[in-house]
N, C-alpha and C positions, 0 to 999 in steps of 0.2 A: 244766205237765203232770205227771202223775203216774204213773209207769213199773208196769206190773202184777205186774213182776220190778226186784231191783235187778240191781245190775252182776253177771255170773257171777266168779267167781276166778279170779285170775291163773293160765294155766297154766305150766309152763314152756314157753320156746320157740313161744307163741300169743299174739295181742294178746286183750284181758279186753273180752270180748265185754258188748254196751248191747243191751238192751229196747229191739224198738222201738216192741211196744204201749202205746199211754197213754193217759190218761183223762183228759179234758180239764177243768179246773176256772174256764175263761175265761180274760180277757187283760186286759193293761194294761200300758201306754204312759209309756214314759221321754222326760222330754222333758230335757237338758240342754245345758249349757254351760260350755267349758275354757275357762280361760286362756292363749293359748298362749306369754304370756312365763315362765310356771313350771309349764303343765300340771295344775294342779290345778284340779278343778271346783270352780265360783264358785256354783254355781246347780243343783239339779234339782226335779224334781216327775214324780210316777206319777200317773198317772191313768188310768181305765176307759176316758177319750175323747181325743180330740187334733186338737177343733174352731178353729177362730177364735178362740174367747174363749179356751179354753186357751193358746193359745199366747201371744195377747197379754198374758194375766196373767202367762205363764210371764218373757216378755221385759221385763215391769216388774217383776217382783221381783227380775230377776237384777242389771237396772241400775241398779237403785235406792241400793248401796252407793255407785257409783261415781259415781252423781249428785250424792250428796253433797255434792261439790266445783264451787262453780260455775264453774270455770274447764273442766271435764276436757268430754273431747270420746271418745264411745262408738262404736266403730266392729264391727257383727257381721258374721261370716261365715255365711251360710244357704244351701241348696240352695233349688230354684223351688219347693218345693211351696205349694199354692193355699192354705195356713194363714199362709206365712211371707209373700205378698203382699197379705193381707186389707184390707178398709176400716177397721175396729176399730183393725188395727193406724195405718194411714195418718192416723189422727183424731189417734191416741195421741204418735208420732213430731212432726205438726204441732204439737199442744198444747206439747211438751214444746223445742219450736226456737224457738217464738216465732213463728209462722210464722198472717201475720193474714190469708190472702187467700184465693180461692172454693175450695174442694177439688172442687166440682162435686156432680155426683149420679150414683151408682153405677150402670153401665149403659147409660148416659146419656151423660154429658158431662164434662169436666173431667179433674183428678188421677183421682178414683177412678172415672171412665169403665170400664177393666177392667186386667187385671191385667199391661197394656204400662205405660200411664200410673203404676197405682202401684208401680210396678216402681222407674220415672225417680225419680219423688218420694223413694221410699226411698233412693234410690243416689245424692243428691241431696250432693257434698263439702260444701254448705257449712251443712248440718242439725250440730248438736250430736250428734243419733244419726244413723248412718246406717247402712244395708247394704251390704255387698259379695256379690253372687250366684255361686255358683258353675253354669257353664253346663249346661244340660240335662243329664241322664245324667254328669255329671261332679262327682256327691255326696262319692264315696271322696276331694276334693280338700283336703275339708273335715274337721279332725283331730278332731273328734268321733266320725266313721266309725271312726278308727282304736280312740279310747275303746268305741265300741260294740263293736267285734271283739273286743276286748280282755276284756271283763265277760261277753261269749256265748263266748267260748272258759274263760275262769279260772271261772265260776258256773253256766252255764246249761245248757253242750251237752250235758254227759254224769249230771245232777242228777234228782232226783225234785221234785215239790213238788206238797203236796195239799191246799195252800192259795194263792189269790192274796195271802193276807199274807204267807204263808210267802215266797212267792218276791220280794215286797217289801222282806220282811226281809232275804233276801239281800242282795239288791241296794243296799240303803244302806247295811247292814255292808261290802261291798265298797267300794264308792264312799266311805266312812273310811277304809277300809286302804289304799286307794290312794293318798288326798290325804296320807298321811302319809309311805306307804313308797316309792311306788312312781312319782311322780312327776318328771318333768323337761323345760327347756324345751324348744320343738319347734325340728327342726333339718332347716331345708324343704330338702328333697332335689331336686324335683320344678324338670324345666328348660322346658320345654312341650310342645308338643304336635306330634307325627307328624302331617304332611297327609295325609288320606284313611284314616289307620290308624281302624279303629273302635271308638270305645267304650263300654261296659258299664257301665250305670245299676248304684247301690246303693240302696235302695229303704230310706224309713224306717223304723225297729225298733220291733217290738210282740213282746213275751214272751208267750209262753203257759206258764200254769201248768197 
């Protein structure tokens, strides 16, 4: 988005008051992925959409170093959303495990019957790749969240941009500075979960320029 005003001047003794009229120049969609043995992103891509195919192409290019090695064994962490349990992907995962039996028909029957079935498939320990899902509404568990807060808080919240390159530009000028300077492994804090306490979906990130 593009502010109609920049930021006013610091006054003394006042916080330096943001525009909050803007002009909207459209959106697009960060799809990536950390590392969490050193924090640094391994993988991203922008894009206007963040359909099925995107993501599935997203999830083969990112694996694709690490396939490399035919012994290594790829384990990701994703929230539920209905891109991250696609058929697309369920064909892709199968392909790449060796894995020579009915997937079924989507809707229908079998593995990709609907999105319980290829849930199991994904989640499946003894695939080469596989998923770990983090439960409904329990996105923020997943340290990407915390990467996304991170780049809307240091790039986006209080910025202008009056271009969707512009704000791409950003956004991978950061995502270098990060993987160079500001990186380190993750040190899971998180002990589980309060019965009956309730909580608070984080919802996926789309920037608007």
């Amino acid at each position: 988005m593009e502010r109609f005003e920049q930021r006013a001047p610091l006054s003394k003794g006042h916080f330096q008051r943001v525009e909050f009229e803007y002009i909207r120049h459209g959106t697009t969609t960060l799809m990536a992925a950390v590392n969490v043995a050193d924090g640094k992103l391994i993988h991203h891509q922008l894009n206007p959409t963040r359909t099925e195919e995107d993501f599935c192409e997203f999830i083969q290019l990112a694996c694709q170093p690490l396939l490399a090695d035919p012994e290594a064994e790829v384990i990701l962490l994703a929230d539920q959303l209905n891109t991250h349990l696609s058929e697309s992907l369920v064909k892709w995962v199968a392909q790449m495990s060796g894995f020579a039996g009915d997937l079924g028909k989507k809707g229908h029957r079998g593995i990709l019957q609907n999105q319980l079935t290829r849930m199991a498939f994904l989640e499946d320990e003894s695939h080469r790749i596989r998923f770990v899902y983090t439960p409904k509404h329990c996105s923020w568990l997943n340290p990407i969240e915390n990467y996304f807060a991170k780049l809307q808080r240091h790039v986006i919240a209080k910025a202008s941009f009056t271009s969707i390159e512009q704000l791409e530009s950003k956004i991978a000028q950061y995502i270098q500075y990060a993987n160079a300077c500001l990186v380190k492994p993750l040190k899971w804090k998180f002990v589980g979960f309060v019965k009956d306490k309730p909580l608070h979906n984080l919802n996926y990130r789309s920037f608007r320029s």
